[in-house]
C-alpha positions as CSV (number, residue, x, y, z in Angstrom):
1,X,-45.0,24.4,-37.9
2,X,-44.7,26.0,-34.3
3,X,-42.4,22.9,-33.3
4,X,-40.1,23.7,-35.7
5,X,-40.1,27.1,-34.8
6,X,-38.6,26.7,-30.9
7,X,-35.1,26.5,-30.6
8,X,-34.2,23.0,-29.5
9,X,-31.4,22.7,-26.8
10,X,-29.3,20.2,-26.8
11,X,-28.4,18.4,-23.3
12,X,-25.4,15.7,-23.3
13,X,-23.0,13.8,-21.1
14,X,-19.7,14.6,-21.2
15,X,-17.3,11.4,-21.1
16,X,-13.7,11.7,-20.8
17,X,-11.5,8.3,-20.8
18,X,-7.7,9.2,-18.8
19,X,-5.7,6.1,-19.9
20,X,-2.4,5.4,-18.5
21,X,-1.4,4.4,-22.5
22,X,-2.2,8.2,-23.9
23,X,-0.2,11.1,-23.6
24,X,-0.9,13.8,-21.8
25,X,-2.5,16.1,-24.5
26,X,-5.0,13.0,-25.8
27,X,-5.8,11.9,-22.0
28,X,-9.3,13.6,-20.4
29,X,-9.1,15.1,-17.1
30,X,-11.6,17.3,-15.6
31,X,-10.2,20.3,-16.5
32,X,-10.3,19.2,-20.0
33,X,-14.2,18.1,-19.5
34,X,-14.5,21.5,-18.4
35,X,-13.1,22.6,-21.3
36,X,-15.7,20.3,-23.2
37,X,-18.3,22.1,-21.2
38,X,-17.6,25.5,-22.5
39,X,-17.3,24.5,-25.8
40,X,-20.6,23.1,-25.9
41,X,-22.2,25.8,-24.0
42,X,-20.8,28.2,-27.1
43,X,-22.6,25.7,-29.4
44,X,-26.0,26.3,-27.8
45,X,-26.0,22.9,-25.7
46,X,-26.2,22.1,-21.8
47,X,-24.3,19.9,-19.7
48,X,-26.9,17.2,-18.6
49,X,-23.6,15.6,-16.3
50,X,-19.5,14.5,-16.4
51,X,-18.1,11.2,-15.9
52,X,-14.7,11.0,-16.7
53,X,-13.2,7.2,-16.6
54,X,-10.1,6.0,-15.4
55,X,-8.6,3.0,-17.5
56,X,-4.9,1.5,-18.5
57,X,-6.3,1.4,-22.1
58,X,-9.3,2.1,-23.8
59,X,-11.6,-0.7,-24.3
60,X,-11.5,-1.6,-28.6
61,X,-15.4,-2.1,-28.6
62,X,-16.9,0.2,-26.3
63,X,-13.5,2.8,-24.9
64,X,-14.4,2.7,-22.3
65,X,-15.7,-0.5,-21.0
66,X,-19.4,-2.2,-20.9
67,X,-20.1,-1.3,-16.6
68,X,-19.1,2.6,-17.5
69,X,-20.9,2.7,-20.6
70,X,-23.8,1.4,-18.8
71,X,-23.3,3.9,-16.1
72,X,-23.0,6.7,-18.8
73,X,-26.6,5.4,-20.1
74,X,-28.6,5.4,-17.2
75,X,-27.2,9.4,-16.2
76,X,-28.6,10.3,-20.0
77,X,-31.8,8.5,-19.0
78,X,-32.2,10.0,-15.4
79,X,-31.1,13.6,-16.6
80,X,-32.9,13.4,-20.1
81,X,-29.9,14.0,-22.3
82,X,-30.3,13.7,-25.6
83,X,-26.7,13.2,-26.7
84,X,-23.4,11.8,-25.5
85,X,-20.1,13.9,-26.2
86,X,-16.4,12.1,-26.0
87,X,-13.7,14.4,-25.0
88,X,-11.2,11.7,-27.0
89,X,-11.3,11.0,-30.8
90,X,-13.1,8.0,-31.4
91,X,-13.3,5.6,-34.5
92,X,-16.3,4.9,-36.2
93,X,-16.9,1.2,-35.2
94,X,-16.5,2.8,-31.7
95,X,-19.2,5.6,-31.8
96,X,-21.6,2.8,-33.2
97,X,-20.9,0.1,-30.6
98,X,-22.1,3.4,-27.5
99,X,-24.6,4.7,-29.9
100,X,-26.0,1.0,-29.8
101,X,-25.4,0.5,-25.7
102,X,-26.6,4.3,-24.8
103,X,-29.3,4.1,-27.2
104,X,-28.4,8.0,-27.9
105,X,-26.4,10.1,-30.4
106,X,-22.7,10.2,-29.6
107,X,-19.9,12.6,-31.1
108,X,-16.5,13.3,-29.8
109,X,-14.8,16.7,-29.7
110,X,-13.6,16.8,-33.3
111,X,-17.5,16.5,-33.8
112,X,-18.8,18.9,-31.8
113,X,-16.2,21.2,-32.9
114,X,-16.9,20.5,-36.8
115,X,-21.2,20.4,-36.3
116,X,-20.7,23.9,-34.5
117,X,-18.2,25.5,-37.5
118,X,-20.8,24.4,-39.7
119,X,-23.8,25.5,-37.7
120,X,-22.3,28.9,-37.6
121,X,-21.8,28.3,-41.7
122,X,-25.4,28.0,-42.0
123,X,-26.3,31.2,-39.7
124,X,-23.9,33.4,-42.0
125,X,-25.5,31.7,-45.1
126,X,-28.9,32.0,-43.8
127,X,-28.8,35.4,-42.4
128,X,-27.2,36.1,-46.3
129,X,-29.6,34.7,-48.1
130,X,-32.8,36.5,-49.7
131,X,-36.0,35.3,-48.1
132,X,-38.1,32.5,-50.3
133,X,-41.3,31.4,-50.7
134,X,-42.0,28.3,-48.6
135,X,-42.6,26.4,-52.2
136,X,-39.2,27.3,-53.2
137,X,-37.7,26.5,-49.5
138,X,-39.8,22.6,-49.9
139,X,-37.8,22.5,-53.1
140,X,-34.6,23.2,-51.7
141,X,-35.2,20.9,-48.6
142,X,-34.6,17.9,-50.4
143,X,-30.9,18.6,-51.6
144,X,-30.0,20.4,-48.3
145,X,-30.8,17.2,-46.5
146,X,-28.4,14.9,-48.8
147,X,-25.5,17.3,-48.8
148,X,-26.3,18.2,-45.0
149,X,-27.9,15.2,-43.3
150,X,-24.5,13.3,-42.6
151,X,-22.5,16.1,-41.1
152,X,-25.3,17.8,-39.0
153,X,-27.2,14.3,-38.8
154,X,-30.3,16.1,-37.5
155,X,-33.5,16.4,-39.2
156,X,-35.0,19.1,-37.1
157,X,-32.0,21.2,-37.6
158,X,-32.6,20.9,-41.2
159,X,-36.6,21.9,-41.1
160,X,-35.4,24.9,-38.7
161,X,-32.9,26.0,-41.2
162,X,-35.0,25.6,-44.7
163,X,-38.1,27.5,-42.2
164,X,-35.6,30.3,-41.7
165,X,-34.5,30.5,-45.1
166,X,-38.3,30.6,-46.2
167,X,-38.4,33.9,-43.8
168,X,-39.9,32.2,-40.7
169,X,-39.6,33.3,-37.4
170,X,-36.2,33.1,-36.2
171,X,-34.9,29.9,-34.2
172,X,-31.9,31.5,-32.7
């Protein structure tokens, strides 16, 4: 129960594809990356590195090519990230294909910006809420996971939440 207790930080990559085929306001630069930085500093994360790619057009598969999404898994495994964050939208089939090559979570910015409006949801709920029992909290667990799991799509976050609603110490 102490594990679930400790805040746990999230450390990611930041990737950033600048494409000769986007305009300007979709195309990462490192002053967008910074940008990415800060935004996931204000969700409680750490940036574990950048690499920002240089490319006429994103790669359909992987965006942005096999060679840098291999060089963007071995900076998560030499800096212990535990997540990789696009600065450009990508589509589904995409974020499969690099969670399957970096072997790690992967959101883009429209992610990150959604998990952290609705992790700030949760605080205001939480911090709302009368304290439970931890029988009642193991009874709400359950449908808090199905109507949570896909957008926050963490487990721990979801123990950390129902131990805060049962009154536990804080994991702020």
């Amino acid at each position: 129960m102490e594990e679930l207790n400790q805040k746990r930080i999230d450390r990611a990559v930041l990737v950033g594809l600048n494409a000769d085929c986007f305009p300007k306001e979709e195309t990462a630069t490192e002053t967008t990356l910074d940008e990415l930085e800060a935004l996931l500093n204000t969700a409680g994360g750490e940036c574990a590195g950048k690499i920002l790619q240089n490319k006429h057009t994103p790669d359909p598969r992987s965006f942005i090519g096999e060679g840098k999404a291999e060089e963007v898994r071995q900076l998560v495994l030499s800096t212990g990230a535990n997540m990789v964050i696009f600065d450009n939208d990508l589509t589904p089939s995409q974020t499969r294909t690099l969670e399957d090559i970096l072997k790690t979570t992967v959101l883009d910015r429209s992610a990150l910006i959604l998990t952290a409006e609705i992790n700030e949801t949760l605080d205001l709920m939480v911090r709302n809420l009368p304290r439970v029992d931890s029988a009642t909290a193991s009874e709400i667990n359950p449908y808090a996971v199905l109507l949570f799991k896909n957008i926050v799509c963490d487990k721990a976050g979801f123990d950390a939440l129902m131990a805060r609603v049962a009154g536990n110490k804080e994991t702020k």
